[in-house]
Backbone bond lengths (Angstrom), bond angles and torsions (degrees), N, CA, C in turn:
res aa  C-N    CA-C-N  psi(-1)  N-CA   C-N-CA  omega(-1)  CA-C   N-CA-C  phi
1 X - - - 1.459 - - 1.530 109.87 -
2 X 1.882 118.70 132.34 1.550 98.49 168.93 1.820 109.19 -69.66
3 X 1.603 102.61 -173.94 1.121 103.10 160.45 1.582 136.88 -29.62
4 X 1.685 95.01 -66.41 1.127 115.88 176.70 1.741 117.33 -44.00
5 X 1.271 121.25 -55.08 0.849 117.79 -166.27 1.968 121.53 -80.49
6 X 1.237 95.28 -18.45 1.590 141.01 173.86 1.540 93.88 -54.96
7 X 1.368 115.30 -83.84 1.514 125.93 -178.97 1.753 110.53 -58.43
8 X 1.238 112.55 -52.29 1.791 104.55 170.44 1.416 116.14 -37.66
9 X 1.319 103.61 -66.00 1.745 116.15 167.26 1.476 112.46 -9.15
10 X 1.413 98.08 -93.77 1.838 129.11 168.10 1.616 103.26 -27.43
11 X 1.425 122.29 -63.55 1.516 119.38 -176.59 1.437 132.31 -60.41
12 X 1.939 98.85 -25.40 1.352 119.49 -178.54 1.870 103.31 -103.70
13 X 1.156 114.82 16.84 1.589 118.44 179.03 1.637 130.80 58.96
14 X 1.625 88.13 38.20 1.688 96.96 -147.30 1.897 87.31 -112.15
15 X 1.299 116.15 157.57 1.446 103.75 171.88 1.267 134.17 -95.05
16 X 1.181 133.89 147.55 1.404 124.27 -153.97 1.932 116.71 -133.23
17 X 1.216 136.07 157.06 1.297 120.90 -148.96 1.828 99.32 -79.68
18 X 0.884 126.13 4.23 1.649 138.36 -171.35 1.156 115.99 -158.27
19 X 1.583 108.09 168.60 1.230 127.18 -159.34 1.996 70.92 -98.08
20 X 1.596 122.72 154.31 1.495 151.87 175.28 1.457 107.40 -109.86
21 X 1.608 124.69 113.29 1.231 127.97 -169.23 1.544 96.87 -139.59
22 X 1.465 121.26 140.67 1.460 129.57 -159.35 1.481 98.33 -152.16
23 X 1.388 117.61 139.41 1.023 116.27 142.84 1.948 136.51 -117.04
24 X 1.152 115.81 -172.20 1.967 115.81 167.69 1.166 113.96 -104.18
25 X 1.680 132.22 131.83 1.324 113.91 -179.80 1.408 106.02 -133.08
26 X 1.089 130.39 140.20 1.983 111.36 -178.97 1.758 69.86 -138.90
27 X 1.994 72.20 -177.54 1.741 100.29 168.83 1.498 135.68 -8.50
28 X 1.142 102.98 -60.39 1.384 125.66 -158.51 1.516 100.05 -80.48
29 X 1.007 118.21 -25.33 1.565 111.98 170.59 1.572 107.55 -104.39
30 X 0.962 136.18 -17.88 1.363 151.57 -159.05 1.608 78.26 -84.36
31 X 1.592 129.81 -90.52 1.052 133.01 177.43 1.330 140.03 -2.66
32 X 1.514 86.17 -50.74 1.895 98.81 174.14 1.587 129.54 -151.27
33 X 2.337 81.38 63.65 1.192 103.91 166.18 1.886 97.40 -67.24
34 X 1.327 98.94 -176.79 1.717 118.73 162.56 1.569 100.56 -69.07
35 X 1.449 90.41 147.52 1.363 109.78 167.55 1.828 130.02 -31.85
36 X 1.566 90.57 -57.37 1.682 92.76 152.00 1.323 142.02 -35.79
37 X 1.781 92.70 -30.97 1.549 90.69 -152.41 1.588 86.53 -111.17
38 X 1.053 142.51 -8.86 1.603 150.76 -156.01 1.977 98.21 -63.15
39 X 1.435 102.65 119.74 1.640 99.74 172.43 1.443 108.29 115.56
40 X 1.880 98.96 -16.14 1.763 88.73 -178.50 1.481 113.01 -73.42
41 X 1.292 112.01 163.53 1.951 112.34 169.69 1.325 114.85 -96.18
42 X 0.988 154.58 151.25 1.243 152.19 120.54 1.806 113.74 45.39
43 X 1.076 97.53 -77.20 1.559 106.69 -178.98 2.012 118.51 -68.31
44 X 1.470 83.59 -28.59 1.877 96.58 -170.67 1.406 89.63 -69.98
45 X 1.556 130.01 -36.37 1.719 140.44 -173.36 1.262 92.24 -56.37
46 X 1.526 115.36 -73.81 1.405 119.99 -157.04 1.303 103.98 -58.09
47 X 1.251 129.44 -28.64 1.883 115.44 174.66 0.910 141.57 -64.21
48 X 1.797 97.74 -50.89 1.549 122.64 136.09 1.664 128.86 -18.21
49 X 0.978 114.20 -70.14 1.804 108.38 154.99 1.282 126.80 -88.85
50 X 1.251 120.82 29.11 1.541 138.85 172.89 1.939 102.17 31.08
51 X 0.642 97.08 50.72 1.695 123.19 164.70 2.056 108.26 -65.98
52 X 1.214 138.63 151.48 1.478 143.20 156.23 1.941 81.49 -66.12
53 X 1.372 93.76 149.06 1.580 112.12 154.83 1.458 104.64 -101.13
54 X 1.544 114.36 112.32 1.457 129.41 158.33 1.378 128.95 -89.83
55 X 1.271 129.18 43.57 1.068 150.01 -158.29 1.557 102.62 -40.62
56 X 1.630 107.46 132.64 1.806 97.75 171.09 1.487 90.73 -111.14
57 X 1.314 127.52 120.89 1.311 125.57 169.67 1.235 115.86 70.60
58 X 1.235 135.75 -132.02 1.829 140.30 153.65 1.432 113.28 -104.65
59 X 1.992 117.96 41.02 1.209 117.92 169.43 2.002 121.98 -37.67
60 X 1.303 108.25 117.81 1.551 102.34 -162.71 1.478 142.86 71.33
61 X 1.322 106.83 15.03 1.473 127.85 -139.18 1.732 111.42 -136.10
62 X 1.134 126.56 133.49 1.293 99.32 147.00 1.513 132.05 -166.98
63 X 1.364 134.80 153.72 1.379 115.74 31.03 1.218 141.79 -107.86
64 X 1.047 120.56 -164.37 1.537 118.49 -158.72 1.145 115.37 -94.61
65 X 2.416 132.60 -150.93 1.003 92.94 -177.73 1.416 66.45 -126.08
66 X 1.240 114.70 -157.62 1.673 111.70 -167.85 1.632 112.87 -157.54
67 X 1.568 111.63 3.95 1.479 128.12 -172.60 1.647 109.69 -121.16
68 X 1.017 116.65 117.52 1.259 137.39 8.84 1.749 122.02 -88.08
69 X 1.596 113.39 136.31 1.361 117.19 -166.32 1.852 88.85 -87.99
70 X 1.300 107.38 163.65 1.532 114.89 -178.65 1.598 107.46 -125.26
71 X 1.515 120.99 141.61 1.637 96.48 -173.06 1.769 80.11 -144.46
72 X 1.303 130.71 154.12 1.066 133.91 161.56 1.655 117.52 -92.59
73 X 0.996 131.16 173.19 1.838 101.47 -179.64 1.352 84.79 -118.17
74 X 2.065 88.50 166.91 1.312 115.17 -131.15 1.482 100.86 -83.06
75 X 1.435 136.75 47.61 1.011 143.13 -179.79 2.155 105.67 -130.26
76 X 1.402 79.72 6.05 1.547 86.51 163.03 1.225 106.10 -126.32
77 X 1.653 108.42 143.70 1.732 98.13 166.69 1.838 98.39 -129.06
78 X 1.225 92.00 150.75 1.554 112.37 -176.61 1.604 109.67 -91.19
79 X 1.009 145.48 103.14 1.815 152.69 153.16 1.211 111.04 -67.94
80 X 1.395 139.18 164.61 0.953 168.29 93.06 1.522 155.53 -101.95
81 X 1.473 131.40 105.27 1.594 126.59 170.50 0.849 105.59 -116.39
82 X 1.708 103.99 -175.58 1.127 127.97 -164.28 1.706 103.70 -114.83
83 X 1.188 117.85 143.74 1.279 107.70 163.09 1.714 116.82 -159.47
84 X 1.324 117.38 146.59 1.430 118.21 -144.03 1.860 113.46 4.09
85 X 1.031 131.21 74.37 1.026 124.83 167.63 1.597 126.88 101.98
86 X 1.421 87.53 -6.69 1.867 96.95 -170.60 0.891 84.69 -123.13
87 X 1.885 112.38 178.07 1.225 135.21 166.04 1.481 105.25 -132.12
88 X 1.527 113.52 147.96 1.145 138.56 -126.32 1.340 85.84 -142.46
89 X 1.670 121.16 110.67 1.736 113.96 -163.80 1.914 76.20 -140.94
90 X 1.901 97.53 130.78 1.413 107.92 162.90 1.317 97.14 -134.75
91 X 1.470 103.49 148.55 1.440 126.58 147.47 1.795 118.90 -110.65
92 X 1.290 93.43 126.92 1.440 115.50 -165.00 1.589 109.85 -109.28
93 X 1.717 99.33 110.05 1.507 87.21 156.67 1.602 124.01 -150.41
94 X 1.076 114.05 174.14 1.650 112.15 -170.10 1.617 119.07 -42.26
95 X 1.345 114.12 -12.69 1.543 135.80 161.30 1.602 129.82 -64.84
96 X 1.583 90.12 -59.18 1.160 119.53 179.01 1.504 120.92 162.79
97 X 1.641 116.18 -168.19 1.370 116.60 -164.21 1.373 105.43 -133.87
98 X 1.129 91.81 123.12 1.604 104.65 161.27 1.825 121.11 -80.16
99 X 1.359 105.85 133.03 1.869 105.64 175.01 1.130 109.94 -130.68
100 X 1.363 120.40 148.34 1.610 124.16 -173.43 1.635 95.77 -169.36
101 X 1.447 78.61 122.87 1.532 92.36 -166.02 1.991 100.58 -113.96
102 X 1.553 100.49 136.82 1.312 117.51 175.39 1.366 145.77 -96.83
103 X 1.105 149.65 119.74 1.991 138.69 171.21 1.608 122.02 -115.79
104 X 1.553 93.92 97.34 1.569 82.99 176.52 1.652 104.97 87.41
105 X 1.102 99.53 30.96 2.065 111.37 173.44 1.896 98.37 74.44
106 X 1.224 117.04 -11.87 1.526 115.71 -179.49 1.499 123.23 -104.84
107 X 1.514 99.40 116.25 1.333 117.29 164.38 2.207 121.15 -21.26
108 X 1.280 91.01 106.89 1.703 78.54 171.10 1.111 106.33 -133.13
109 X 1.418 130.12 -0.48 1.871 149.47 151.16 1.239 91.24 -89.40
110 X 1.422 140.19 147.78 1.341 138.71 94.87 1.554 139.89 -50.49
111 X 1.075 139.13 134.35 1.317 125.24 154.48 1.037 158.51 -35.32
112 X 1.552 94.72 -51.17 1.765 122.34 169.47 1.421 86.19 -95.09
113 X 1.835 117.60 138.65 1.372 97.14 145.54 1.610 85.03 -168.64
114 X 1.829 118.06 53.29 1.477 104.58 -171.26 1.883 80.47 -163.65
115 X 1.281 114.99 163.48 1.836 111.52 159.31 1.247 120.96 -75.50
116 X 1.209 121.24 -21.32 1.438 131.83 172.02 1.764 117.08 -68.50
117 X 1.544 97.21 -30.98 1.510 94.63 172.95 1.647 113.43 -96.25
118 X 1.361 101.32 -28.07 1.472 104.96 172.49 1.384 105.57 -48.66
119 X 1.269 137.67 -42.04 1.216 139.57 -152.60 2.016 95.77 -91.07
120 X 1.299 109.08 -42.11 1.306 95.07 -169.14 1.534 104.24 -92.55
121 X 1.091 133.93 8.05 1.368 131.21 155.78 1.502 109.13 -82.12
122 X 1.432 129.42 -26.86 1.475 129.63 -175.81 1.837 88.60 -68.12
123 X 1.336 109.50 -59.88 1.585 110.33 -171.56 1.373 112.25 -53.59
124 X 1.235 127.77 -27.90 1.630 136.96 170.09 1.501 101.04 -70.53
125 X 1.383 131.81 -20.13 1.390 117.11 -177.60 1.402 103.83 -110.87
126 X 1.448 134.71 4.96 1.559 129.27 172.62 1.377 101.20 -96.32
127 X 1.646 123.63 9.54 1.368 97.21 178.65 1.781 67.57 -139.39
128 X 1.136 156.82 82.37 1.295 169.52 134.20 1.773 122.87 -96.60
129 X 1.322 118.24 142.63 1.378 98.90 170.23 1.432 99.34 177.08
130 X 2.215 99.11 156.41 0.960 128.69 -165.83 1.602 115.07 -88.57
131 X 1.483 119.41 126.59 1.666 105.10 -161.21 1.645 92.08 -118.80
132 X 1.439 127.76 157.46 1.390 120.59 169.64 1.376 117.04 -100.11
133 X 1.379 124.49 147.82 1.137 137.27 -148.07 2.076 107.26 -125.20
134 X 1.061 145.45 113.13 1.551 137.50 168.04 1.596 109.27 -36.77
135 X 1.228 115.30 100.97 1.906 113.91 175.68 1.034 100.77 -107.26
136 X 1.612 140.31 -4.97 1.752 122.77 171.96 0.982 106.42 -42.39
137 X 1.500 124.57 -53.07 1.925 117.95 -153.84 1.723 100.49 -56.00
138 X 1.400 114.12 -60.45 1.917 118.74 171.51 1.197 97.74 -63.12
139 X 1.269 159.12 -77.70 1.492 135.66 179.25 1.675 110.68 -28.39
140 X 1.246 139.53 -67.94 0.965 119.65 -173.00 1.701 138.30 -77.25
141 X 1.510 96.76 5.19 1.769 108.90 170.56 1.505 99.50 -99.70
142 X 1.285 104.65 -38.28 1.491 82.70 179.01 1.418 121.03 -55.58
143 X 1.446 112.03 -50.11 1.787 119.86 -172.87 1.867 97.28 -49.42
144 X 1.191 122.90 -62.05 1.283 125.19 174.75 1.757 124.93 -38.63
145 X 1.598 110.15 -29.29 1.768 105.77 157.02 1.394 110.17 -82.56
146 X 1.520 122.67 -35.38 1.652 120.53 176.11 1.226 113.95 -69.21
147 X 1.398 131.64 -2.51 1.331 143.74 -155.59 1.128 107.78 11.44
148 X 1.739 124.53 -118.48 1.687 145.65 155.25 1.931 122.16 -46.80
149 X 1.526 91.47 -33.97 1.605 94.93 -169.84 1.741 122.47 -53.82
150 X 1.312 95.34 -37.04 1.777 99.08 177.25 1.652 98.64 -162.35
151 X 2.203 99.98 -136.07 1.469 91.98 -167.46 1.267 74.15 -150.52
152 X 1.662 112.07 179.27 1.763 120.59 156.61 1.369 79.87 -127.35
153 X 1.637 82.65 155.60 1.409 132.42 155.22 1.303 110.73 -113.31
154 X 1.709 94.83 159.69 1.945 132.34 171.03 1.456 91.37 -60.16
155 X 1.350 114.53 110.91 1.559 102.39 152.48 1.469 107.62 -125.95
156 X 2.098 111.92 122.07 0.984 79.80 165.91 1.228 107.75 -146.48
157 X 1.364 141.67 -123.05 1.534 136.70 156.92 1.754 103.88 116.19
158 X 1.204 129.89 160.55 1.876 91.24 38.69 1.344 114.10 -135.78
159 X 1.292 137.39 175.97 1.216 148.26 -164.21 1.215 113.54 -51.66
160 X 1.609 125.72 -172.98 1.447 138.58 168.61 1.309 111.53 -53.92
161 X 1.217 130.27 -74.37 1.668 123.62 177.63 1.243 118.52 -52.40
162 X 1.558 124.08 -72.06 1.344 104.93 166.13 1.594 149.60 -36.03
163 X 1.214 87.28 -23.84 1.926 120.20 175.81 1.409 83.89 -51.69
164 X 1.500 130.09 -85.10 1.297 155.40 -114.93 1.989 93.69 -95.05
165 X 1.467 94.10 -45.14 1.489 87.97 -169.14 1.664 101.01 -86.91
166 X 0.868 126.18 -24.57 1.838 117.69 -166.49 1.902 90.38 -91.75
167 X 1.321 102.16 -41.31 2.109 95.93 -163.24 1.060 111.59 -97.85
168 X 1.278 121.85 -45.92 1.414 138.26 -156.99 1.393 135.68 -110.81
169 X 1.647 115.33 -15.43 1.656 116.77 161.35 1.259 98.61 -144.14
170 X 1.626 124.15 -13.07 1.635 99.90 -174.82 1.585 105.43 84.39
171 X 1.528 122.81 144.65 1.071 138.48 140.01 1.572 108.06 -3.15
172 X 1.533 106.94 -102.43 1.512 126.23 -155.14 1.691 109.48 -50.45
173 X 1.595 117.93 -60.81 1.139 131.72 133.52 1.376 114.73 11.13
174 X 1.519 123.87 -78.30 1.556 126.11 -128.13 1.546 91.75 -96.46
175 X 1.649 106.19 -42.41 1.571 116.70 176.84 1.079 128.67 -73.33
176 X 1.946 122.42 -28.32 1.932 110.66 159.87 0.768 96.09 -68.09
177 X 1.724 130.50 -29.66 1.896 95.42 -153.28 1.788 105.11 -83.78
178 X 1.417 138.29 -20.78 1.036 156.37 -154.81 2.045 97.11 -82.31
179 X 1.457 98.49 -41.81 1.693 108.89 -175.30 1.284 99.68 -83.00
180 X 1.766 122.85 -49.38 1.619 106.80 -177.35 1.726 111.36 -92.15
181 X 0.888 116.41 36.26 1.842 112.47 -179.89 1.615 96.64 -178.95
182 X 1.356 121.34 55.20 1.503 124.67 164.98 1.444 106.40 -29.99
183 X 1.803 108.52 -69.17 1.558 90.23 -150.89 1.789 108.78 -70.94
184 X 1.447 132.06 -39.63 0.947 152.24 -174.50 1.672 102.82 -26.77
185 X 1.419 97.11 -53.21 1.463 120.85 -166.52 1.253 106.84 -90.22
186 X 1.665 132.28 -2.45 1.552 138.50 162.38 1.676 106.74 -89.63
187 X 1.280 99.44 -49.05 2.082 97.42 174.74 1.785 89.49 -61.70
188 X 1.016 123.29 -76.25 1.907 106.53 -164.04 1.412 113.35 -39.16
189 X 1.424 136.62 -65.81 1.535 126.38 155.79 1.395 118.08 -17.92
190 X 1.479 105.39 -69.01 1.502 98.60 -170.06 1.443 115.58 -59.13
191 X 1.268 129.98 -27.56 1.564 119.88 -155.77 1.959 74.36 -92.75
192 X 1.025 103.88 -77.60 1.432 92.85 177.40 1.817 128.48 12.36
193 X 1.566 88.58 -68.48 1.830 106.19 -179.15 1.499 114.89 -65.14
194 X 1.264 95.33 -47.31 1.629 100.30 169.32 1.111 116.51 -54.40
195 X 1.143 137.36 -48.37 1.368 138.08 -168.32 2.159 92.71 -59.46
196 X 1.485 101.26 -60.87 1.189 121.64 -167.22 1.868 100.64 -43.03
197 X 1.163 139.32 -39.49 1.591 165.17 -119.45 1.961 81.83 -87.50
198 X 1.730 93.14 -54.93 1.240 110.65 -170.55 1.595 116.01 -55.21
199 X 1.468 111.09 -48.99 1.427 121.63 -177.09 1.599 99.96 -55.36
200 X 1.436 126.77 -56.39 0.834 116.88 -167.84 1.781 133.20 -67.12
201 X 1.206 104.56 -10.97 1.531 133.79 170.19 1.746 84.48 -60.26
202 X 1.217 101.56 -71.26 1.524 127.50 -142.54 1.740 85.84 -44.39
203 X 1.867 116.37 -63.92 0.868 122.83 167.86 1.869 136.68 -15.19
204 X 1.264 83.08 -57.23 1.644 91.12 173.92 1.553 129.39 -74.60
205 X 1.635 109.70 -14.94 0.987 120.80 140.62 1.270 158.53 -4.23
206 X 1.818 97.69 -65.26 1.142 137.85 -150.07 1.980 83.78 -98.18
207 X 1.550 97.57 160.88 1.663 122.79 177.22 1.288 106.18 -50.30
208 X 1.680 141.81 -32.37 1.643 130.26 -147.25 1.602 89.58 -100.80
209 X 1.535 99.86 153.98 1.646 108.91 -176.63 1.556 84.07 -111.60
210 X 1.162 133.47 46.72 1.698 118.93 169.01 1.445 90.17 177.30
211 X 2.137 95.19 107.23 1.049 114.98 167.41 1.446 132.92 -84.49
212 X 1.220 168.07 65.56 1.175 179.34 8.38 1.717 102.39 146.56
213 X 1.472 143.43 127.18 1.146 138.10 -177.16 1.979 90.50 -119.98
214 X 1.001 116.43 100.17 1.825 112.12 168.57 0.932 120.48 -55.12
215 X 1.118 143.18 119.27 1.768 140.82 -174.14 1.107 113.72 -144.70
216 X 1.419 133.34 -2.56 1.469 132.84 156.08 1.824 96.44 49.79
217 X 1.363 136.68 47.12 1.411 157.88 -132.34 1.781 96.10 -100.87
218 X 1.217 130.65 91.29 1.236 106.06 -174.78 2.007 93.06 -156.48
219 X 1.754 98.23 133.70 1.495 94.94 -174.18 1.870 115.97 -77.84
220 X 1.466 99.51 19.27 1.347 107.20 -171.83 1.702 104.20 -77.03
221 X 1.187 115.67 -7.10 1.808 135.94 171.02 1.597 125.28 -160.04
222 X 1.641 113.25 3.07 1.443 113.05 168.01 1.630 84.30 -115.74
223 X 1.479 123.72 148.65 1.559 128.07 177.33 1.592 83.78 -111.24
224 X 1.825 97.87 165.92 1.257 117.23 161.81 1.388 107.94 -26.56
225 X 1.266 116.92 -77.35 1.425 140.23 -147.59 1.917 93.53 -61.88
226 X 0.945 107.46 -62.79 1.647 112.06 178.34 1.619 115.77 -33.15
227 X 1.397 90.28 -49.18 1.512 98.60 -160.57 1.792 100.79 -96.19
228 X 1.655 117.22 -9.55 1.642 98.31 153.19 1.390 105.36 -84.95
229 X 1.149 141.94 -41.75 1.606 113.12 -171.11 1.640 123.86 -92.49
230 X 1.789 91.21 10.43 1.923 71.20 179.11 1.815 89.53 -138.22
231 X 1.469 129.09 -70.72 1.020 122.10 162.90 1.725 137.59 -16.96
232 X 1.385 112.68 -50.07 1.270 127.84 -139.05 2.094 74.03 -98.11
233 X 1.142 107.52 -55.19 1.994 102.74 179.02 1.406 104.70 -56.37
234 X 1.079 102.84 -25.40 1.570 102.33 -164.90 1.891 107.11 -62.21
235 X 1.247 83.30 -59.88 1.609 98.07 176.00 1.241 128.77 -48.21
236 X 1.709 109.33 -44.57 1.219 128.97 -175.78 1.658 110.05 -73.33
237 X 1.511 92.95 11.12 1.921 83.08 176.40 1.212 107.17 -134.91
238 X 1.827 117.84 -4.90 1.135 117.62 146.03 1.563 123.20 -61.61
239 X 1.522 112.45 -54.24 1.671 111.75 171.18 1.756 112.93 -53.51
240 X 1.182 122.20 -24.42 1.471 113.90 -174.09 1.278 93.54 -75.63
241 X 1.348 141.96 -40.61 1.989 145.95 -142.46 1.558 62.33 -89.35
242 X 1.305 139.09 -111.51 1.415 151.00 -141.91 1.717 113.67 -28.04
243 X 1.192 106.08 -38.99 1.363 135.25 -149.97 2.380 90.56 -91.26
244 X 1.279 95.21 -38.72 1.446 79.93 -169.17 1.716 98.60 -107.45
245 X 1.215 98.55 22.21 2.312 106.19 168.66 1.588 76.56 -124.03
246 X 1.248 136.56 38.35 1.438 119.17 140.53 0.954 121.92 65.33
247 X 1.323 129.58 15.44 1.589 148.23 -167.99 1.746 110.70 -134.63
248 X 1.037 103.04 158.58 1.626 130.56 -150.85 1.262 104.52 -74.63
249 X 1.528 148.99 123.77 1.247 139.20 -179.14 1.621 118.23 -127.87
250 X 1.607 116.72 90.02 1.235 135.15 165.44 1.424 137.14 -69.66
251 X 1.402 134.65 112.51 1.448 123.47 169.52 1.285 122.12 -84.98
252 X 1.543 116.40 135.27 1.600 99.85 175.37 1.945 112.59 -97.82
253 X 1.114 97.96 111.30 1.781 102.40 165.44 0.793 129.60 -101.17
254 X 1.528 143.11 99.13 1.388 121.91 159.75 1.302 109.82 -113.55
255 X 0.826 114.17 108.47 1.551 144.54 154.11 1.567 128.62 -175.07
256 X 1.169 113.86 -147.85 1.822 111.53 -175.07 1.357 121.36 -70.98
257 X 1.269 136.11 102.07 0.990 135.24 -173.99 1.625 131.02 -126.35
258 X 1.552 98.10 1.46 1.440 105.30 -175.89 2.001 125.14 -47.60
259 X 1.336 87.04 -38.40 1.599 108.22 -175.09 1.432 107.34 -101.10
260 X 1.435 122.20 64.37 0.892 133.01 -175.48 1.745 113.60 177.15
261 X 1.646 113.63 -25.97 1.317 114.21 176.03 1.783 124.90 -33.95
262 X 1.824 99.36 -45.08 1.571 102.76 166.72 1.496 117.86 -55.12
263 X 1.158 126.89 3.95 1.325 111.66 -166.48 1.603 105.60 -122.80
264 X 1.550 101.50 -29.57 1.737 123.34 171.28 1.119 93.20 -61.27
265 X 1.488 126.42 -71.19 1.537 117.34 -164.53 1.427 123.60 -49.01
266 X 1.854 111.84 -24.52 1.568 108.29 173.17 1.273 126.51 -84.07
267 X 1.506 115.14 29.18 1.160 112.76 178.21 1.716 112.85 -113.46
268 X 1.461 98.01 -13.01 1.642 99.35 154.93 2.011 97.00 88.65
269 X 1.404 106.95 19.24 1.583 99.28 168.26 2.018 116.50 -69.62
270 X 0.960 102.19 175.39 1.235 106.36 171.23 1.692 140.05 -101.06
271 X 1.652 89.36 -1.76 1.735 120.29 178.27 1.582 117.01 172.59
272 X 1.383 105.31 177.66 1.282 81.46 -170.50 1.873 75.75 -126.80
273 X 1.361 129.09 171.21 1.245 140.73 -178.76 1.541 101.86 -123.27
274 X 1.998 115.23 133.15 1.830 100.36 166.64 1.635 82.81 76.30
275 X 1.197 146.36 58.78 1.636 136.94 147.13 1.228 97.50 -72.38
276 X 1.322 127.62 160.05 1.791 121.41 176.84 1.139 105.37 -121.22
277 X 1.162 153.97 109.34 1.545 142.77 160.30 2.138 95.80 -75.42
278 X 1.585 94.12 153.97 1.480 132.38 169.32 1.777 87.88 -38.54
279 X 1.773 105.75 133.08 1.091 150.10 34.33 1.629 84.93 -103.86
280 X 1.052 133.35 -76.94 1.818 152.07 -173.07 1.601 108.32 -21.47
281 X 1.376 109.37 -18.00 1.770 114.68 -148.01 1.528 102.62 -166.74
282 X 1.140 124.49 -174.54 1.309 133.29 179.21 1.318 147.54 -170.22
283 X 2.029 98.52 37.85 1.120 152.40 -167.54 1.586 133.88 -118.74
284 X 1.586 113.75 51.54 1.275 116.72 -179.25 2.052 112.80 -32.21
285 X 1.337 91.15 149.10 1.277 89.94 -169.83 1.908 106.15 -79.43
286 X 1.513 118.64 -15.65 1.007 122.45 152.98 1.206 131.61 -44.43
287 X 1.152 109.00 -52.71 1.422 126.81 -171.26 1.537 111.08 -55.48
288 X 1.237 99.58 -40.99 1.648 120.50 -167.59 2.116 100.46 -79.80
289 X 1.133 89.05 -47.23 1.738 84.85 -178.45 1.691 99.23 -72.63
């Protein structure tokens, strides 16, 4: 079997003449292969150790995919500078302004980080929305550099909670304001998801038969409890949209997830992507199958 057909197999539950082994490679290893190896891309690596190509998107690749596009409406405007070293990101609106300042692609401002903004970022997301975009033309150059070896997938996300805790309030942030202003902080989620409901339609849409949901999933800052009443639905209505366009619905986690598997499994995905086993994680891959 090539790759390609190797990994379809596996995704469609079908059996295949081998065990399918993949790895991720960016820059940083690319950089400081051996001398020999100095100049390869991404894909020239993966051949090189005769690896399946599991493509996330056009990792190393390009071009890209571009659906679902995101637009805020036009009563917001988006800024950006630079200043000694950071970047300096506002959203502006006739309400008020949101700032969230960056180093090195990482959040060290949040945006949200008050009830007053919680509230006017919820109002920035009831008039927000997900538009669909033509990705055959990048779906079909990409398959043409992966040729036989494997496939890509849609990867994208990530969801409402993660949204909020990795981009948008931070940890400390996301959890007073959630304990002192419950409901405040249930209408912003919810309109949030809704909006999100759409992308994921939009998603299935699109050319790839293996959707990827990013969730960076780990109880080291989502608890049990978090992730059954807001996470764990969340998901479960991404796998249903994926699940009834007949296509494959994956989460990627890496992080802690052991004490929580009962709750992953009720959401009816089809794998999980990024499982972490101990030292990094604390999720034998046993455990999980």
């Amino acid at each position: 079997m090539t790759g390609r057909e190797r990994l379809t197999a596996i995704l469609n539950k079908q059996p295949v003449d081998r065990l399918a082994w993949t790895t991720l490679v960016d820059g940083h290893t690319l950089n400081n292969l051996p001398a020999e190896m100095q100049g390869m891309s991404g894909i020239d690596f993966y051949r090189y150790i005769g690896c399946n190509i599991f493509l996330l998107n056009n990792w190393g690749v390009q071009p890209g995919f571009s659906s679902p596009a995101f637009a805020w409406s036009k009563e917001v405007t988006v800024s950006s500078r630079q200043d000694d070293g950071k970047t300096i990101q506002e959203l502006q609106t006739p309400e008020g302004t949101l700032t969230a300042i960056y180093r090195g692609g990482h959040p060290i401002k949040y945006p949200v980080t008050s009830l007053k903004e919680v509230n006017l970022y919820r109002q920035m997301w009831e008039n927000a929305q997900f538009m669909a975009r033509n990705d055959s033309q990048a779906y079909d150059r990409i398959n043409e550099i992966i040729a036989e070896d494997g496939i890509t997938t849609r990867f994208w996300g990530p969801s409402t909670i993660p949204r909020l805790l990795e981009n948008d309030m931070g940890t400390e942030n996301f959890y007073y304001l959630l304990w002192d202003h419950p409901r405040e902080m249930e209408v912003m989620i919810n309109t949030i998801h809704e909006r999100e409901l759409k992308a994921f339609e939009i998603l299935t849409q699109g050319p790839c038969d293996v959707i990827i949901l990013c969730e960076n999933t780990s109880t080291f800052y989502i608890s049990p409890e978090i992730y059954r009443k807001y996470n764990g639905p969340h998901v479960r209505d991404f796998v249903d949209i994926v699940h009834a366009a007949g296509k494959t619905a994956i989460i990627h986690m890496c992080g802690h997830v052991k004490n929580i598997l009962g709750q992953i499994k009720n959401t009816g995905l089809d794998g999980i992507h990024g499982l972490t086993p101990s030292p990094t994680g604390d999720t034998p891959w046993e455990l999980a199958l």
